[in-house]
C-alpha positions as CSV (number, residue, x, y, z in Angstrom):
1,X,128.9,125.4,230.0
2,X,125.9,122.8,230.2
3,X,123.8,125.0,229.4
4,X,125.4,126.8,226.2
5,X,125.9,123.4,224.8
6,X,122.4,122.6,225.3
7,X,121.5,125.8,223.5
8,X,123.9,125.8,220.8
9,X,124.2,122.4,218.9
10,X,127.1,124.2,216.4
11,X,128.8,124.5,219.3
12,X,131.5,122.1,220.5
13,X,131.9,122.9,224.1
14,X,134.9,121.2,225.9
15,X,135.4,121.6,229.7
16,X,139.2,120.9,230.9
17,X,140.6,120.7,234.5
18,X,144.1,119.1,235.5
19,X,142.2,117.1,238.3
20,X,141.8,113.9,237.0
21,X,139.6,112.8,239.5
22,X,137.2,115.8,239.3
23,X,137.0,115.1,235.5
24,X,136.4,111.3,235.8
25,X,133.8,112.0,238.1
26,X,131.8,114.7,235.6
27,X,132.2,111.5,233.2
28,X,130.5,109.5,235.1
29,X,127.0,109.5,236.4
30,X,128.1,110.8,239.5
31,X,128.8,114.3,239.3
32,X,131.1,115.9,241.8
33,X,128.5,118.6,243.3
34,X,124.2,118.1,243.7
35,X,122.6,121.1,241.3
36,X,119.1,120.6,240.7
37,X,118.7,120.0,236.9
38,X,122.2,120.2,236.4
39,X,122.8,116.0,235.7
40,X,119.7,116.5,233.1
41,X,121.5,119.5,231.2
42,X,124.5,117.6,230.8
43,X,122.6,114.3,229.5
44,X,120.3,116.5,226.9
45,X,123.8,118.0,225.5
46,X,125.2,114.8,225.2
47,X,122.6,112.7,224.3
48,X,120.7,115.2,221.7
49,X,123.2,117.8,220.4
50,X,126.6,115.1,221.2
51,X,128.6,118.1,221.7
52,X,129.8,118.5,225.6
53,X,132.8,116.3,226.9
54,X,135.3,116.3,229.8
55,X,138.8,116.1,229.5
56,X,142.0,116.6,231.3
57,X,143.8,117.4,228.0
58,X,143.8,121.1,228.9
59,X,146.6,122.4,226.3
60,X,144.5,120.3,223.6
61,X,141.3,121.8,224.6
62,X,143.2,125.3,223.9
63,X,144.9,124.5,220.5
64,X,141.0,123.3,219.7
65,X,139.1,126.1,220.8
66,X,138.2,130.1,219.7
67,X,137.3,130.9,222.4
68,X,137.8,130.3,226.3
69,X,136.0,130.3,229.3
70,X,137.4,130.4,232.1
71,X,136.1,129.8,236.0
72,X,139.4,129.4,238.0
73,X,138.7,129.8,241.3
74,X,139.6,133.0,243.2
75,X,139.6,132.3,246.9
76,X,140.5,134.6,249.7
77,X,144.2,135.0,250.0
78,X,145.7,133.2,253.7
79,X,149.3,135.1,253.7
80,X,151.3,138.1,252.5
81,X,149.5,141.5,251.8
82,X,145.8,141.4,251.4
83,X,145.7,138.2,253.5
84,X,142.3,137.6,255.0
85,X,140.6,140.1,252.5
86,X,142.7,140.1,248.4
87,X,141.6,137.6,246.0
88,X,144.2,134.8,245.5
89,X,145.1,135.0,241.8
90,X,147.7,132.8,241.5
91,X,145.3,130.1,239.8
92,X,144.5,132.8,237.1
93,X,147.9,133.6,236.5
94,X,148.9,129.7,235.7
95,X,145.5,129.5,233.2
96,X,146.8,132.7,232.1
97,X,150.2,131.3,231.0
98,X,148.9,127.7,230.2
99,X,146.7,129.7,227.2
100,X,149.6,131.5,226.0
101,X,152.1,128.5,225.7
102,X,149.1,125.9,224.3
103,X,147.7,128.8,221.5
104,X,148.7,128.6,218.1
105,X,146.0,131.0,216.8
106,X,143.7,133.7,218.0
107,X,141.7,133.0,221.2
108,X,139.4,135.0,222.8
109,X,139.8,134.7,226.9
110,X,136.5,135.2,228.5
111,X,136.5,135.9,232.6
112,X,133.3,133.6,234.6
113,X,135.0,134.3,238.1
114,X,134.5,136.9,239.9
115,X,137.8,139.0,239.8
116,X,139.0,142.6,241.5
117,X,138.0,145.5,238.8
118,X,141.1,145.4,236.1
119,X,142.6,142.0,236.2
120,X,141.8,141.7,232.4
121,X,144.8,144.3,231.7
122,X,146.7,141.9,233.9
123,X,146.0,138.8,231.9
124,X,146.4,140.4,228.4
125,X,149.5,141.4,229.6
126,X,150.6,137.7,230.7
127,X,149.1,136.6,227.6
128,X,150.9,138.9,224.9
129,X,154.3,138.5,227.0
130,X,153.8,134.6,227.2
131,X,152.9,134.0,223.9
132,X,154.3,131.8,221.8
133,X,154.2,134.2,218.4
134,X,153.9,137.6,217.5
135,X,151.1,136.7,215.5
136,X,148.6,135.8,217.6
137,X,146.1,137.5,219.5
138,X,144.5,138.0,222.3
139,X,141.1,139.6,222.9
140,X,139.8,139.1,226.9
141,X,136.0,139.9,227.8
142,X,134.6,140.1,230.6
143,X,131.2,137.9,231.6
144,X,130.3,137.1,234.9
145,X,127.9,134.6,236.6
146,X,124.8,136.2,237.8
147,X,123.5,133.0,239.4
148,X,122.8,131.3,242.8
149,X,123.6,127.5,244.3
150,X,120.3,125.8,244.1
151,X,118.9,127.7,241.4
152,X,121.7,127.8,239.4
153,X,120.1,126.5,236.2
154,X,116.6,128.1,236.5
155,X,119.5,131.6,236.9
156,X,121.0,130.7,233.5
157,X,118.3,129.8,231.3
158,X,116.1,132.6,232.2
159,X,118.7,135.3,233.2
160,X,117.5,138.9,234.3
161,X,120.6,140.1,232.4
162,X,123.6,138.5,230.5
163,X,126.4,141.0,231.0
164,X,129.4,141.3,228.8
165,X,132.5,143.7,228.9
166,X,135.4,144.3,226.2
167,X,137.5,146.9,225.4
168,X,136.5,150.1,223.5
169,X,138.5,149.0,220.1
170,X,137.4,147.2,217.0
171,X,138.8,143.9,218.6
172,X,137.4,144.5,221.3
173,X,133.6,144.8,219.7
174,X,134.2,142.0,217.8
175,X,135.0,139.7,220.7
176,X,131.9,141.0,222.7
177,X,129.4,140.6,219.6
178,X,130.9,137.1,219.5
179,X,130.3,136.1,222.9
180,X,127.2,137.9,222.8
181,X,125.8,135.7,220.0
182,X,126.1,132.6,222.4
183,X,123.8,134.1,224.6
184,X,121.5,135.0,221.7
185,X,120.7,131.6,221.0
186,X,118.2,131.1,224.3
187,X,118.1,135.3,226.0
188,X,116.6,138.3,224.6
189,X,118.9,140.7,223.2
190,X,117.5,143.2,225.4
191,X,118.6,141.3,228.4
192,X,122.4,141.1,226.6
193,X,124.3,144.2,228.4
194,X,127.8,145.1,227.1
195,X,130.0,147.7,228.8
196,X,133.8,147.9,228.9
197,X,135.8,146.0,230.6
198,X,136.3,147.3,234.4
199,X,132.4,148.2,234.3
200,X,131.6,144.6,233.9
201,X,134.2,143.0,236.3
202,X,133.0,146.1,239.0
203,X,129.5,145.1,238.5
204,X,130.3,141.6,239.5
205,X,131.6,142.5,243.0
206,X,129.3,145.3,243.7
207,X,126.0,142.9,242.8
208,X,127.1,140.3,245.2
209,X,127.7,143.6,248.2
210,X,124.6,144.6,247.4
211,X,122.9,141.0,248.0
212,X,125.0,140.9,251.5
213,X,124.2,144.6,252.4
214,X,120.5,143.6,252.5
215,X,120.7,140.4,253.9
216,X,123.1,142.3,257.1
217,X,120.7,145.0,257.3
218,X,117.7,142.8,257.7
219,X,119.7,140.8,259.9
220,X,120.5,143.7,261.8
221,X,117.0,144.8,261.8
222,X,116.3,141.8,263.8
223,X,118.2,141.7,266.5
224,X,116.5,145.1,267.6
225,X,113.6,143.2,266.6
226,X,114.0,140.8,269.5
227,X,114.7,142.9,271.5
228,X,112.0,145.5,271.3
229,X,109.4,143.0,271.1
230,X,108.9,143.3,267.2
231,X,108.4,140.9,264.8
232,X,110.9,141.0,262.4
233,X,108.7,139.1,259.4
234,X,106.6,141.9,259.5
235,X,108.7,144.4,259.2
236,X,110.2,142.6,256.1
237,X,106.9,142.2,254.7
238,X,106.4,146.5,255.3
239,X,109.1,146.9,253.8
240,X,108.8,144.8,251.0
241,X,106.0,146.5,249.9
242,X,108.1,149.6,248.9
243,X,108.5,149.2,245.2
244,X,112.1,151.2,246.2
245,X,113.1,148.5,248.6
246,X,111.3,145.6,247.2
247,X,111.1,142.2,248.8
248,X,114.0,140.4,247.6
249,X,116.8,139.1,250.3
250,X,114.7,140.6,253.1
251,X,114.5,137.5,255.1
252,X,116.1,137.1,259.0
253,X,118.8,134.1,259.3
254,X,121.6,133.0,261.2
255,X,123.3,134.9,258.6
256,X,124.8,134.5,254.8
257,X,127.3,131.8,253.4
258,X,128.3,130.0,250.4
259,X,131.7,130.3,248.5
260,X,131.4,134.1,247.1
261,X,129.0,136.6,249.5
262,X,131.4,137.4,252.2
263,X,134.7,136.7,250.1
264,X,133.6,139.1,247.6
265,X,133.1,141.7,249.8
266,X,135.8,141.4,251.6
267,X,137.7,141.9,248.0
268,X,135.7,144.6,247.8
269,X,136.7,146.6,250.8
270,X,141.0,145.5,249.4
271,X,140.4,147.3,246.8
272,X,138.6,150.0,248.1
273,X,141.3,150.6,250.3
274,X,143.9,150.0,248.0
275,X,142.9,153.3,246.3
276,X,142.5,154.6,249.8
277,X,138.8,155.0,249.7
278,X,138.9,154.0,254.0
279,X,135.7,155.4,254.5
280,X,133.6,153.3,251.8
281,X,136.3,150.5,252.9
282,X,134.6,150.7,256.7
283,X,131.2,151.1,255.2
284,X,131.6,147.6,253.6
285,X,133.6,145.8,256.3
286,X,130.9,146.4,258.8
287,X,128.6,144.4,256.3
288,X,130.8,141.3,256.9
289,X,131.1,141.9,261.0
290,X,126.9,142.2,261.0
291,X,127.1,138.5,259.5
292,X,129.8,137.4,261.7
293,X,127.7,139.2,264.9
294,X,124.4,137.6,264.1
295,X,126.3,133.6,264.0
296,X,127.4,134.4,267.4
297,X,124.3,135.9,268.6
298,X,122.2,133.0,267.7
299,X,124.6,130.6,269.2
300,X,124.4,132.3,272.3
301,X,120.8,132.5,272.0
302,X,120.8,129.0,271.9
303,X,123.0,128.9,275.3
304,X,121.5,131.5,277.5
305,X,117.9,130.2,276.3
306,X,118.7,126.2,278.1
307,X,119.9,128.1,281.4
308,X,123.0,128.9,280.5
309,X,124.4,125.7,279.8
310,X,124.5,122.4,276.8
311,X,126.9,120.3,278.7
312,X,126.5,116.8,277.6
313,X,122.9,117.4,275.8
314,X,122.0,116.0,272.8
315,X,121.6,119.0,270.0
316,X,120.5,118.0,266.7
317,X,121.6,120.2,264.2
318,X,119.7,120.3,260.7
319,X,121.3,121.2,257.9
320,X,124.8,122.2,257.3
321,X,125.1,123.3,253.8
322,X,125.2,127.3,253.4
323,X,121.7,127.1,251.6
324,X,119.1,124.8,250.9
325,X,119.0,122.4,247.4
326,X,122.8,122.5,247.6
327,X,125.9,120.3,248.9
328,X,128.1,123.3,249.5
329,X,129.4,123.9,252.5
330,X,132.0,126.4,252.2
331,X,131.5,129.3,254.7
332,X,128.2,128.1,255.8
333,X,126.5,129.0,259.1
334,X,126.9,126.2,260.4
335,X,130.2,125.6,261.1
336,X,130.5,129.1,263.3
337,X,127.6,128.2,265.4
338,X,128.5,124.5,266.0
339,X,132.0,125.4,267.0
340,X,130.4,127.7,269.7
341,X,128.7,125.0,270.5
342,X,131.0,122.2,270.6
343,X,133.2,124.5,272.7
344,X,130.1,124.4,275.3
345,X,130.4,120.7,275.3
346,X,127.7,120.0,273.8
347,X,126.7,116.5,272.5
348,X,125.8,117.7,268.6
349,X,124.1,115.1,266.2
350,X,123.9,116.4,262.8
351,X,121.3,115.3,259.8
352,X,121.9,117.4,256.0
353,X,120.1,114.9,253.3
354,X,123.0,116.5,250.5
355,X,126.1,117.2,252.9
356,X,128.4,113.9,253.2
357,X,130.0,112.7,256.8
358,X,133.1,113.8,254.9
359,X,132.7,117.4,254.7
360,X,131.2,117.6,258.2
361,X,133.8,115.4,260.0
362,X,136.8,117.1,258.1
363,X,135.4,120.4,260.5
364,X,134.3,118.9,264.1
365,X,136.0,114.8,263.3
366,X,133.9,114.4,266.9
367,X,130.6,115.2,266.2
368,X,127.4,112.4,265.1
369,X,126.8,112.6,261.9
370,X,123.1,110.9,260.2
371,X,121.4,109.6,257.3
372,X,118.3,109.7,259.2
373,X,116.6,112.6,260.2
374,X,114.6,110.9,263.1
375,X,117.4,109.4,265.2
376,X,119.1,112.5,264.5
377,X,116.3,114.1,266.4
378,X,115.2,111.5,269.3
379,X,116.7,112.5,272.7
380,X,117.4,115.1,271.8
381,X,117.1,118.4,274.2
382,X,117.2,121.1,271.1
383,X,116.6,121.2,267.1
384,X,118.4,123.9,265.6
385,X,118.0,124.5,262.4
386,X,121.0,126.1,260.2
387,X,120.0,125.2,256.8
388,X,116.0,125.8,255.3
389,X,115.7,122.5,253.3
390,X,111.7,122.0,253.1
391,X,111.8,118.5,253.9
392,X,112.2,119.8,257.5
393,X,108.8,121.5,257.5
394,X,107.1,117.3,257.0
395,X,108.5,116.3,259.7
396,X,105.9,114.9,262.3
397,X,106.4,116.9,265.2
398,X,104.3,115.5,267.1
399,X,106.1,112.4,267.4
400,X,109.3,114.3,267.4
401,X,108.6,116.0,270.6
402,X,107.0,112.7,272.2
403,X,110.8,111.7,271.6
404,X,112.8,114.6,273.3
405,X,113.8,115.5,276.2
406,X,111.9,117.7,278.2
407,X,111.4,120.8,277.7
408,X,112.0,120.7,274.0
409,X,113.7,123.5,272.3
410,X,113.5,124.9,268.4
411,X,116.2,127.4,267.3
412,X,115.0,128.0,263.8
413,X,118.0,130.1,262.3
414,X,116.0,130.2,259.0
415,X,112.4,130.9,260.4
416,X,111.3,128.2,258.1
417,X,109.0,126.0,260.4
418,X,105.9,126.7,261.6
419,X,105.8,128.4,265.3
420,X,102.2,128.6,265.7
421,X,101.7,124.4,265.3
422,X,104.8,124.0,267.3
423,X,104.0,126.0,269.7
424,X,101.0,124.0,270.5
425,X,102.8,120.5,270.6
426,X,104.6,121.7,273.8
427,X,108.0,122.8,271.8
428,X,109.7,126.0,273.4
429,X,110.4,128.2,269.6
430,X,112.6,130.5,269.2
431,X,113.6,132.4,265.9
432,X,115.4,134.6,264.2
433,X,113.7,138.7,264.7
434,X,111.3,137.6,267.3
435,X,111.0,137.2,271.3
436,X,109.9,133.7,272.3
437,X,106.6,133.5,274.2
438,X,109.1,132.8,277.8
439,X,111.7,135.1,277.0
440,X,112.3,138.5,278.9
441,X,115.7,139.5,277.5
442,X,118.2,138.7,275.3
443,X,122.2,138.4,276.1
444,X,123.7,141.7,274.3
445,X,127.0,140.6,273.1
């Protein structure tokens, strides 16, 4: 919303939320999540157009607005049917009913979360029940986020498409053209797609299986990689150079996190089952056990590789967030592979320059956390590395190693440093889709 009021000065843009802290902390100058460029946005739209604010008064903001974004969340459901896989939508369902009590005039409902294909029918149906007279209306449109956590601005501002869905009616056109002309003010129509409703909220889901799908079969890739001898970079880089393939999200890691990859997928395969499609349900599930496979893999990688046991040694994990330029930890990486960990005994110290002690200890309340990446690191008889922030790469490794224990190990779950200089220091590497120089075999799981 930053970024449309930066855009569109005739705009008033108001975001609500019934967390009052969360609010006071987006009026303040300490913003509740790390975005790069996102603190910047916000001060250019207040400061230059004055026309972005905060509040909590949510049935205000309603009454106020024509239209209405909303980015409830839509996490995983933890009980009845669907448990494990189903969105929860019981947060969309209250915003659903909040908009029909607050309106007293037309509103135009437009969907930012990522939803399961036809819960617009659902809402327009809470909507005209709920409402509070016969004469308003309700339009809802569809326009998802095409965007990703540390790049999240950059995503908006230059978009490779701005996608829009509405019903087939003259309503319906009206509301899209009107969203549409938002976008207008900063994309190229061309980039401005409009389709109807379940196309758009489909498309959502299916781009975000399509990003895991890759990253799975790469990851996939290389583990026979490792074990065959191959170098798993190089096959990315052959196959990169497909223009069919291309080289996008063809990089080995631990595996893929953050709050929407795997839970979208597994909504994905709910739905696809729900209309009994069990062999495209199967086909996408296994996407989601390749990521799981690949955390444990590494972990035990890291096991087998220091003779079979981390007992009381020092591991110094860096990075926890799911990604780099990023706070987030939800579903990282990090938190499957330390608990394997952990459950070895091992002694883990931890060092993330965005992630706070908070959202570490409120996982593993045991483990050392650090503000500083060097004690993090001295004594220690490993570095694994979970997370690809390139401050990692400056280190000087040199006097890293002179402060380790002996032989020092690298696990680089990203394949972000550099093997070849390591290597030479003395440092025992190991990364993702290639054999170390002293292994023979890897543990099959």
């Amino acid at each position: 919303m930053a970024v449309i009021a930066k855009h569109c000065p005739e705009y008033q843009v108001i975001v609500c939320d019934i967390n009052e802290e969360r609010i006071a902390a987006w009026n303040s100058d300490n913003l509740p999540i790390f975005e790069p460029k996102l603190k910047e946005t916000i001060e250019e739209a207040k400061s230059k157009n004055k026309n972005l604010s905060f509040t909590t008064d949510v049935a205000g903001a309603i009454k106020q607005c024509k239209l209405i974004f909303v980015g409830v969340s839509t996490p995983t459901k933890t009980y009845g049917r669907g448990a494990g896989k189903a969105f929860d939508m019981s947060s969309w369902e209250a915003v659903s009913r909040a908009i029909a009590a607050a309106a007293t005039s037309d509103k135009i409902l437009v969907e930012k979360s990522t939803v399961p294909v036809r819960t617009a029918e659902k809402v327009k149906m809470i909507l005209n029940e709920a409402k509070t007279s016969p004469e308003i209306s309700f339009q809802v449109v569809s326009n998802p986020e095409f965007l990703a956590e540390g790049s999240a601005i950059d995503d908006l501002e230059v978009p490779d498409r701005v996608l829009i869905g509405g019903e087939k009616t003259a309503a319906g056109d009206a509301a899209v053209a009107q969203v549409a002309e938002i976008y207008a003010h900063w994309v190229p129509r061309e980039k401005i797609v409009t389709t109807n409703l379940w196309t758009s909220e489909l498309s959502k889901l299916a781009s975000n299986a399509f990003l895991a799908q890759r990253i799975s079969s790469i990851n996939a890739i290389s583990a026979l990689c490792e074990e065959a001898g191959a170098d798993v970079r190089d096959v990315s880089r052959v196959l990169g150079m497909d223009d069919r393939i291309g080289r996008r999200y063809l990089s080995a890691s631990v595996g893929f996190g953050g709050s929407c990859l795997k839970k979208d997928v597994l909504a994905l395969v709910y739905i696809c089952e729900s209309y009994q499609l069990h062999q495209v349900a199967s086909y996408w599930q296994s996407i989601v056990e390749i990521n799981e496979f690949q955390k444990q893999r590494f972990a035990t990688r890291v096991l087998e590789t220091m003779y079979g046991t981390v007992r009381g040694k020092k591991l110094c994990i860096l990075g926890f967030a799911f990604k780099a330029d990023t706070g987030d930890t939800r579903e990282t990486c990090a938190i499957e592979v330390i608990r394997f960990l952990v459950n070895e005994n091992a002694d883990i110290h931890i060092y993330d320059p965005k992630v706070t002690d908070e959202d570490i200890k409120c996982h593993f309340p045991s483990v050392t956390t650090h503000t500083d990446a060097k004690a993090a690191m001295d004594g220690a008889h490993a570095l694994v590395v979970l997370t690809e922030w390139k401050e990692f790469r400056a280190f000087d490794f040199e006097a890293v190693y002179a402060s380790m224990k002996k032989p020092a190990f690298v696990f680089d779950g990203r394949n972000l440093l550099d093997v070849e200089q390591l290597t030479k220091i003395g440092f025992h590497v190991h990364t993702v889709g290639t054999r170390g120089k002293t292994e023979k075999t890897h543990i099959v799981l």
